[in-house]
mmCIF file of the N, C-alpha and C atoms, coordinates in Angstrom:
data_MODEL
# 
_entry.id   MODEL 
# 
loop_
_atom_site.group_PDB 
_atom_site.id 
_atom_site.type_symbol 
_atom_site.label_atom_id 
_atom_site.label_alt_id 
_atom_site.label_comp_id 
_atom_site.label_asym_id 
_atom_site.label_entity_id 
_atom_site.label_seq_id 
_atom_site.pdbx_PDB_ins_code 
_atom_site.Cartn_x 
_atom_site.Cartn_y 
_atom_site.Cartn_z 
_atom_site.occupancy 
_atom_site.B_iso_or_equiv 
_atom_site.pdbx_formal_charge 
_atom_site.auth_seq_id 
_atom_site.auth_comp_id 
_atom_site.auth_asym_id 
_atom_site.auth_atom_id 
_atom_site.pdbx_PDB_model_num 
ATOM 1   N N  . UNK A 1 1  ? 12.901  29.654  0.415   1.00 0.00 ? 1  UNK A N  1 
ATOM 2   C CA . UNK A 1 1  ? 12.328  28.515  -0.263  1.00 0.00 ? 1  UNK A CA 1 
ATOM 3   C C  . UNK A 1 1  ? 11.809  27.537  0.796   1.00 0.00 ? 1  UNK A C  1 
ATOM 4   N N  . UNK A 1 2  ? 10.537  27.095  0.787   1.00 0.00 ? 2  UNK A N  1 
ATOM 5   C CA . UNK A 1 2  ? 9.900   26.147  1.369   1.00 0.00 ? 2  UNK A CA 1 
ATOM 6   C C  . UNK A 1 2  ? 10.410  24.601  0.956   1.00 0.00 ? 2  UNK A C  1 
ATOM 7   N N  . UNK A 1 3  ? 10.605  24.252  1.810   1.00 0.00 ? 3  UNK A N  1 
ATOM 8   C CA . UNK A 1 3  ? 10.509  22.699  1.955   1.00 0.00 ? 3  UNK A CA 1 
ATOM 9   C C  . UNK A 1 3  ? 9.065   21.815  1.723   1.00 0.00 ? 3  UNK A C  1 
ATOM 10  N N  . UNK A 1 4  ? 9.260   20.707  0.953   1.00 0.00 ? 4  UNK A N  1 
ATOM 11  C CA . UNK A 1 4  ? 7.738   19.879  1.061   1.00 0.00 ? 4  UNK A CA 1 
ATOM 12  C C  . UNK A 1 4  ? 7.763   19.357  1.282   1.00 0.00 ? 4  UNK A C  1 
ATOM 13  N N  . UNK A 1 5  ? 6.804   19.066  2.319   1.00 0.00 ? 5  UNK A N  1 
ATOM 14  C CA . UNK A 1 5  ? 6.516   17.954  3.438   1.00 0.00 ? 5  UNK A CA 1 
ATOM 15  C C  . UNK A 1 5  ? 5.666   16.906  3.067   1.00 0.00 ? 5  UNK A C  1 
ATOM 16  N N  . UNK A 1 6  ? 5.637   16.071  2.465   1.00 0.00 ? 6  UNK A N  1 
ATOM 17  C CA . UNK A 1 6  ? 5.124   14.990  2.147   1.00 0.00 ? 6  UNK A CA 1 
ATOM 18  C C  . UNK A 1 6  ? 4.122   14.196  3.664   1.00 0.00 ? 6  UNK A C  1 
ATOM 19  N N  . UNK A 1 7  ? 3.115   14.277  2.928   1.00 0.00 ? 7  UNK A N  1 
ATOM 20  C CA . UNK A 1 7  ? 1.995   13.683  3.734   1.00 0.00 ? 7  UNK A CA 1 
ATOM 21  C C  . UNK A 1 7  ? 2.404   12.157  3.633   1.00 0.00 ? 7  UNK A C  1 
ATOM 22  N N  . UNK A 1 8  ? 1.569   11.472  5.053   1.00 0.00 ? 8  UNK A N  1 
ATOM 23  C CA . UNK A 1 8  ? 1.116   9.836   4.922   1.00 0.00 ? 8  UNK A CA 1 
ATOM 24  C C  . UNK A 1 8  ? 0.474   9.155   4.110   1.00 0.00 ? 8  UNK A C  1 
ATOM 25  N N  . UNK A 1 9  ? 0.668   8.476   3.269   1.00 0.00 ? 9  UNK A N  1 
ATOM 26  C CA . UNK A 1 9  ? -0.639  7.673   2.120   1.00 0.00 ? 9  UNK A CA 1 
ATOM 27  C C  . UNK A 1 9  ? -1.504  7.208   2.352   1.00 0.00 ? 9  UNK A C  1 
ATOM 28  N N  . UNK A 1 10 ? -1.982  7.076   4.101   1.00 0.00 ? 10 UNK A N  1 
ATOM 29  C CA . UNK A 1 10 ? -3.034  6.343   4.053   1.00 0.00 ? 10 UNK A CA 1 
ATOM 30  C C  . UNK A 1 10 ? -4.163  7.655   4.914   1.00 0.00 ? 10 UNK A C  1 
ATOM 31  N N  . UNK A 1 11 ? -3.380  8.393   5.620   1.00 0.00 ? 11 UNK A N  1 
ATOM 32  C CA . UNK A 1 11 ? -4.701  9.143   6.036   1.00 0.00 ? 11 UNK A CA 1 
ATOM 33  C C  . UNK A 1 11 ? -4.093  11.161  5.839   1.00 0.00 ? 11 UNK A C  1 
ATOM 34  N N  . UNK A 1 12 ? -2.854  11.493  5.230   1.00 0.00 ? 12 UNK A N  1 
ATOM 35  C CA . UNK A 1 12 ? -2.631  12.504  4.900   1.00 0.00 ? 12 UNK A CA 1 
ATOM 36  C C  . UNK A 1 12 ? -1.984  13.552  6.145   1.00 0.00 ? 12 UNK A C  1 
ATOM 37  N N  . UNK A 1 13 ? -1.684  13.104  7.216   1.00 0.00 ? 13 UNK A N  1 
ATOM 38  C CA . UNK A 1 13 ? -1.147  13.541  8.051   1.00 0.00 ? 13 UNK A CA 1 
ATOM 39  C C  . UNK A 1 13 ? 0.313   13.651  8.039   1.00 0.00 ? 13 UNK A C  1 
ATOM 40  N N  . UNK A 1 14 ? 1.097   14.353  8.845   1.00 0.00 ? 14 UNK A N  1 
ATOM 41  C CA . UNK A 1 14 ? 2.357   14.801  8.648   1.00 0.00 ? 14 UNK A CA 1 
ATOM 42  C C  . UNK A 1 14 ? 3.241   13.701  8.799   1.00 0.00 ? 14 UNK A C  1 
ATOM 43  N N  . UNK A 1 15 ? 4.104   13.186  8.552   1.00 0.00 ? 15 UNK A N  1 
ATOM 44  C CA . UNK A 1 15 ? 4.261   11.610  8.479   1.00 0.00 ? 15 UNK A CA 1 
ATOM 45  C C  . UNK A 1 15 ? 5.555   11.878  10.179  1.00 0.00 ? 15 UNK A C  1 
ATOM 46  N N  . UNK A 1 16 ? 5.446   10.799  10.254  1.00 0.00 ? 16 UNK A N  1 
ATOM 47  C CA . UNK A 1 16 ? 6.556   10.341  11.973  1.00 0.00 ? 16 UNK A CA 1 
ATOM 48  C C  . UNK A 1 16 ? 7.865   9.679   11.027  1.00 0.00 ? 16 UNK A C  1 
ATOM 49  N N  . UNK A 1 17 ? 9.216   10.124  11.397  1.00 0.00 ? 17 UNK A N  1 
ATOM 50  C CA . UNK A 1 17 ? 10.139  9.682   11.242  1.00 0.00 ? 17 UNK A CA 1 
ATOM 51  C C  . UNK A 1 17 ? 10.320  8.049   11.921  1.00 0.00 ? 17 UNK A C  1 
ATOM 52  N N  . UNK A 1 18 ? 9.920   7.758   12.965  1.00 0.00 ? 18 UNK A N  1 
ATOM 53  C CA . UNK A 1 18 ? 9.832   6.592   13.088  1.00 0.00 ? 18 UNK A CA 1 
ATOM 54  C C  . UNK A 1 18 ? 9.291   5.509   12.654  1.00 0.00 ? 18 UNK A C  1 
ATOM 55  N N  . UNK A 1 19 ? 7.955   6.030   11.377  1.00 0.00 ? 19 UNK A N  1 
ATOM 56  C CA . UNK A 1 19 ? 7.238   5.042   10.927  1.00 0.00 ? 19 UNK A CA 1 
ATOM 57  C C  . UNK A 1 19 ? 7.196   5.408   9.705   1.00 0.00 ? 19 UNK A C  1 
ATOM 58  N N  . UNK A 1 20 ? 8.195   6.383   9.105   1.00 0.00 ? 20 UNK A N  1 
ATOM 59  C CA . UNK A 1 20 ? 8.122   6.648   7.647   1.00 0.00 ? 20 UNK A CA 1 
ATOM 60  C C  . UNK A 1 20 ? 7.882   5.602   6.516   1.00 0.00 ? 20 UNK A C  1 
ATOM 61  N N  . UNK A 1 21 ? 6.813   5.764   5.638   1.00 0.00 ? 21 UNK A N  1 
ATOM 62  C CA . UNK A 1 21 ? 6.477   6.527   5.272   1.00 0.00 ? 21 UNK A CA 1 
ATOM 63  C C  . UNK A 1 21 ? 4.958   7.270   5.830   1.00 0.00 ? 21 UNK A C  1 
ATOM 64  N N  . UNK A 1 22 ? 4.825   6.130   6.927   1.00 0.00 ? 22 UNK A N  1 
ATOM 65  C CA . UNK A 1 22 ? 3.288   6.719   7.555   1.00 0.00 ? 22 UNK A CA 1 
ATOM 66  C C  . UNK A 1 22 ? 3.407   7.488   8.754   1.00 0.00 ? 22 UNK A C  1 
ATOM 67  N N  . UNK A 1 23 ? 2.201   8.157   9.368   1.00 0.00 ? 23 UNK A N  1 
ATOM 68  C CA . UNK A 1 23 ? 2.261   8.864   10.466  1.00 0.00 ? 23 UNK A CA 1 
ATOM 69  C C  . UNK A 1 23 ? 2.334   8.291   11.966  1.00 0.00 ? 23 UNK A C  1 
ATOM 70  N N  . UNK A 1 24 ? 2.243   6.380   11.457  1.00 0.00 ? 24 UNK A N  1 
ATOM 71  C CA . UNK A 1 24 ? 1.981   6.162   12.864  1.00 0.00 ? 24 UNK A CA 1 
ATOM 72  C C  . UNK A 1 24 ? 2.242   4.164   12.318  1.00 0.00 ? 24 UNK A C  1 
ATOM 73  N N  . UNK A 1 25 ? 1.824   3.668   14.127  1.00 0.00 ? 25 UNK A N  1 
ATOM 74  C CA . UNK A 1 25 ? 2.338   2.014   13.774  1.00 0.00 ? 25 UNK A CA 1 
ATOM 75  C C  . UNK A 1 25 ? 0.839   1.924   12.898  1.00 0.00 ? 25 UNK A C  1 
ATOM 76  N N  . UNK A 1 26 ? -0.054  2.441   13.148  1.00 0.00 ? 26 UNK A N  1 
ATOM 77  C CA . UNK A 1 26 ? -1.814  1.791   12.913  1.00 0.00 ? 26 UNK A CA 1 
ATOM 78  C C  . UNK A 1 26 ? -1.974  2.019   11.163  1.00 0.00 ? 26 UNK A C  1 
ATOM 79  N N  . UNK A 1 27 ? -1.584  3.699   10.700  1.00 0.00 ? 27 UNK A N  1 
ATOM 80  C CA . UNK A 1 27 ? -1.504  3.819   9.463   1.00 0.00 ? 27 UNK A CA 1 
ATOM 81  C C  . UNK A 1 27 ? -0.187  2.417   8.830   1.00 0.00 ? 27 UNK A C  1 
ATOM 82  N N  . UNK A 1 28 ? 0.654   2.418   9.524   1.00 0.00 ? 28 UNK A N  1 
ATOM 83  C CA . UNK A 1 28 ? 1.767   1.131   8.753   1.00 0.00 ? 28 UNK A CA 1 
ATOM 84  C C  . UNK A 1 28 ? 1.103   -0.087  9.079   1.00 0.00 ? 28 UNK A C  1 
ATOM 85  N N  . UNK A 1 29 ? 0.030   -0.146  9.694   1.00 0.00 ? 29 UNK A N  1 
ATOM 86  C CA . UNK A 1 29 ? -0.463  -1.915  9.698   1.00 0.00 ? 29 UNK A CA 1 
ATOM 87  C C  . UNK A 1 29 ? -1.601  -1.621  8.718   1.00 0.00 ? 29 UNK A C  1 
ATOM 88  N N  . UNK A 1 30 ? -2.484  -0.638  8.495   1.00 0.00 ? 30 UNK A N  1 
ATOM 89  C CA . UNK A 1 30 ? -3.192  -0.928  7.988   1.00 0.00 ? 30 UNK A CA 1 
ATOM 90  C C  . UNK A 1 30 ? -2.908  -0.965  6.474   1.00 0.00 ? 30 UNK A C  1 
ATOM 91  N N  . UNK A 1 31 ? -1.712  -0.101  5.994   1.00 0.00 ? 31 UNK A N  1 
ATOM 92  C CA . UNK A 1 31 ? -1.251  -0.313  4.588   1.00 0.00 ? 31 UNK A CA 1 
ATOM 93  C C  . UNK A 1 31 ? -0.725  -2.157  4.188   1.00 0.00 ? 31 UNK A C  1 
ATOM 94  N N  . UNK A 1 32 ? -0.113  -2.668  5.458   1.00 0.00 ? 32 UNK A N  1 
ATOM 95  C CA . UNK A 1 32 ? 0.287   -3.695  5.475   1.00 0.00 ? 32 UNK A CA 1 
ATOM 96  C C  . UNK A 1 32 ? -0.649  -4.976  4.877   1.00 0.00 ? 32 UNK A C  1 
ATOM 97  N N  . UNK A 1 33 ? -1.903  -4.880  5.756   1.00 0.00 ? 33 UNK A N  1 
ATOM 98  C CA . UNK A 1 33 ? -3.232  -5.029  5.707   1.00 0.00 ? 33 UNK A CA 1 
ATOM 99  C C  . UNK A 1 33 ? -3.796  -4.926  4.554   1.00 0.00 ? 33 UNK A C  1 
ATOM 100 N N  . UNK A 1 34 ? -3.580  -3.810  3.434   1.00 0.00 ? 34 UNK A N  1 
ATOM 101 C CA . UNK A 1 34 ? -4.004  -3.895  2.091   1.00 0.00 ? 34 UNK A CA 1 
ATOM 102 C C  . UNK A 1 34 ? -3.180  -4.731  1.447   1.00 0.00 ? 34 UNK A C  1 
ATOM 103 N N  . UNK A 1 35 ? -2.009  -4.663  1.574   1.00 0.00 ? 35 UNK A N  1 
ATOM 104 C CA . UNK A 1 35 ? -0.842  -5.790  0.788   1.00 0.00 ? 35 UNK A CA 1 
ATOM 105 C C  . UNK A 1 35 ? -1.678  -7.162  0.935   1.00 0.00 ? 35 UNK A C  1 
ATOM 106 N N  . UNK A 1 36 ? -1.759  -7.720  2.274   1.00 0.00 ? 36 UNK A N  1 
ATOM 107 C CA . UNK A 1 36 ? -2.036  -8.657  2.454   1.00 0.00 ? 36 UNK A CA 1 
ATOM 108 C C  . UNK A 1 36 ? -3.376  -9.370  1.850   1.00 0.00 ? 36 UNK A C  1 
ATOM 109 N N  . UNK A 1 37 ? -4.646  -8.388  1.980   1.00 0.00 ? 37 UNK A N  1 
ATOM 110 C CA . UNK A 1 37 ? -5.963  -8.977  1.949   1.00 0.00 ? 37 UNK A CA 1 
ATOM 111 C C  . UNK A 1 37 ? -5.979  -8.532  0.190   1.00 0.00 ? 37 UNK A C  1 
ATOM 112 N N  . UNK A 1 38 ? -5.094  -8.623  -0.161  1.00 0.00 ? 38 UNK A N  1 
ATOM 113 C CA . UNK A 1 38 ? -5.387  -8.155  -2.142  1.00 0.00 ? 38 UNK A CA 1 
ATOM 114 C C  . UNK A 1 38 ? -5.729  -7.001  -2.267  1.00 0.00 ? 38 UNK A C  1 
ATOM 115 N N  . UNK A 1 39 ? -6.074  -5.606  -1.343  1.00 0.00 ? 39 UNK A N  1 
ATOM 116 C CA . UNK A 1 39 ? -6.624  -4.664  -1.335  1.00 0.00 ? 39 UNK A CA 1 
ATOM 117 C C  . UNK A 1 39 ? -5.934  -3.343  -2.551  1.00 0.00 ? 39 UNK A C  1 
ATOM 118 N N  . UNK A 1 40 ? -4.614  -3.944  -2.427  1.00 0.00 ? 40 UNK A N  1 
ATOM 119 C CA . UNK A 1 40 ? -3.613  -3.234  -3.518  1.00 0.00 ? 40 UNK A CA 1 
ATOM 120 C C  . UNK A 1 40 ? -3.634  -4.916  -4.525  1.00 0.00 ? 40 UNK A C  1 
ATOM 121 N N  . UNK A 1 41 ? -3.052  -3.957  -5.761  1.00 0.00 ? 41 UNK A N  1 
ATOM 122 C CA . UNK A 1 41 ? -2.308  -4.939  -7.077  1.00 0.00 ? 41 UNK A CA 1 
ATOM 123 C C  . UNK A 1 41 ? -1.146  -4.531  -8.095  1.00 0.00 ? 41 UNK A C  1 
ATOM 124 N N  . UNK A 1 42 ? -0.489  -4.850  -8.594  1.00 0.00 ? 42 UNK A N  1 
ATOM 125 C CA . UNK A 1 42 ? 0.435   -4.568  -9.065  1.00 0.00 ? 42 UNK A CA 1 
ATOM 126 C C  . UNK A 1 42 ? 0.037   -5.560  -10.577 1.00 0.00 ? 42 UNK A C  1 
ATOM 127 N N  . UNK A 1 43 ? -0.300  -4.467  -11.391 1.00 0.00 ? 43 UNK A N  1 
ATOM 128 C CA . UNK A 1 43 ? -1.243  -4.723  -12.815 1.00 0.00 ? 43 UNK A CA 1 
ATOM 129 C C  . UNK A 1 43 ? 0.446   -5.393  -13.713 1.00 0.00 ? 43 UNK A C  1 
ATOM 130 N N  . UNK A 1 44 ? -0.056  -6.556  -14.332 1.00 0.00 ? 44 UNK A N  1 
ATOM 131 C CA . UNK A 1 44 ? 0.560   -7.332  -14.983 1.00 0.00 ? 44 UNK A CA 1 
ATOM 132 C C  . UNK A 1 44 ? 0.169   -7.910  -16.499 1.00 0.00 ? 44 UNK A C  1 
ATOM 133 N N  . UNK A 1 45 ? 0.805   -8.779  -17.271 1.00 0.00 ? 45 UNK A N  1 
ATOM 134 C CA . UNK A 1 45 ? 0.346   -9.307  -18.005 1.00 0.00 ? 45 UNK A CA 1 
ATOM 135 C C  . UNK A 1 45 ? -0.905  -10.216 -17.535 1.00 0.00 ? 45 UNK A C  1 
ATOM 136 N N  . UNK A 1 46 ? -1.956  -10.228 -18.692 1.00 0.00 ? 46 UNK A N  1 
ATOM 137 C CA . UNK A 1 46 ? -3.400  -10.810 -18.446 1.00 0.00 ? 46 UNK A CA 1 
ATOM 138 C C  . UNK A 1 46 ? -2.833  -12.808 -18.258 1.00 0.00 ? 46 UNK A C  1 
ATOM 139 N N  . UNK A 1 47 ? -3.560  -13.365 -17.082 1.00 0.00 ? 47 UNK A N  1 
ATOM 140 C CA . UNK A 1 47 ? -3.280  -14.698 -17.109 1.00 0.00 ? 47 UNK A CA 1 
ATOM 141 C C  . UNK A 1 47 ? -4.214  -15.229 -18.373 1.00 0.00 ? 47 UNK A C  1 
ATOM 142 N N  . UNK A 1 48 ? -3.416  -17.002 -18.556 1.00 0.00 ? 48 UNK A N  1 
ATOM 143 C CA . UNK A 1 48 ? -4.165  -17.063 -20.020 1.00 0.00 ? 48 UNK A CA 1 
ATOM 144 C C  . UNK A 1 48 ? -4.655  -18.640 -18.931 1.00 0.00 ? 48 UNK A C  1 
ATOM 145 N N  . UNK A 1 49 ? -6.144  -18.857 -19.176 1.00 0.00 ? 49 UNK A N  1 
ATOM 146 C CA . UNK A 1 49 ? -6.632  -19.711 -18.125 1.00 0.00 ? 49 UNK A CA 1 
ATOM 147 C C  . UNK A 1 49 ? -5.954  -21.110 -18.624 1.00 0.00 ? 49 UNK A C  1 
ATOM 148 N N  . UNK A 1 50 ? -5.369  -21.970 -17.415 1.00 0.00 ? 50 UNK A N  1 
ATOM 149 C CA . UNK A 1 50 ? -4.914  -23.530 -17.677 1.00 0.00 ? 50 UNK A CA 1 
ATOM 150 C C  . UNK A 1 50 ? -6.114  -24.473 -17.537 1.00 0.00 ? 50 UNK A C  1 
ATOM 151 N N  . UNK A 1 51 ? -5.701  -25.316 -19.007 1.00 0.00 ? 51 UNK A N  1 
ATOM 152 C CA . UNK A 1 51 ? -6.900  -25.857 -19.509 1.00 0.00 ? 51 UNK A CA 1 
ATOM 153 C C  . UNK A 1 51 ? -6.941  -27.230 -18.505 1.00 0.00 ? 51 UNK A C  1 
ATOM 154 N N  . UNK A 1 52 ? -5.926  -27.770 -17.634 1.00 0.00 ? 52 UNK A N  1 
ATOM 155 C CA . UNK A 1 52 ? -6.047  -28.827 -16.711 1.00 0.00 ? 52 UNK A CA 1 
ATOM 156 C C  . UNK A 1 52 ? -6.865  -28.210 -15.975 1.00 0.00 ? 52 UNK A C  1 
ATOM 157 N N  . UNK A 1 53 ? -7.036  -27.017 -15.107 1.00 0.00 ? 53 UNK A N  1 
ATOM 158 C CA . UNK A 1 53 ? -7.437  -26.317 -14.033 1.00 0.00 ? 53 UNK A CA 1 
ATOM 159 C C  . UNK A 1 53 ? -8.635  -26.450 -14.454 1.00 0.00 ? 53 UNK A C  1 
ATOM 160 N N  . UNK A 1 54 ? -9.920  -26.711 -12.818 1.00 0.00 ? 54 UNK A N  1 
ATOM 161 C CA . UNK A 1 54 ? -11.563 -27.088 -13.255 1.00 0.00 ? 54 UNK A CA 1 
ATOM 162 C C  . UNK A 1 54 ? -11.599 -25.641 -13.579 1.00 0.00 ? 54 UNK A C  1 
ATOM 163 N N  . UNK A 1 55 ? -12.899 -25.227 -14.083 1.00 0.00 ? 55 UNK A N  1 
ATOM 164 C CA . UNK A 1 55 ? -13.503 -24.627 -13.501 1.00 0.00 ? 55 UNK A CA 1 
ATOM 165 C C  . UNK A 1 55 ? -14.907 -23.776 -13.515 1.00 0.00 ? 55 UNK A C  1 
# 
């Protein structure tokens, strides 16, 4: 029986125990990097717009 080796999420390479879940520091900054710049989202209830707020 084979074992499965789970690839990196950001570029599909064999992932590094030291930077699990990615293959490397550059794949873990650049996932970091999507967190940060909104690039990922985590889908929620719809906002309902505040009527003080301009806009």
């Amino acid at each position: 029986m084979t074992r499965f080796e789970r690839k990196c999420p950001i570029c599909a390479k064999p992932r590094d125990p030291q930077f699990t879940p990615f293959c490397s520091k550059h794949c873990r900054d650049r996932d970091l990097l999507n967190w940060l710049d909104e690039g990922y989202a985590i889908p929620g209830p719809a906002q309902v717009p505040d009527e003080n707020e301009p806009g």
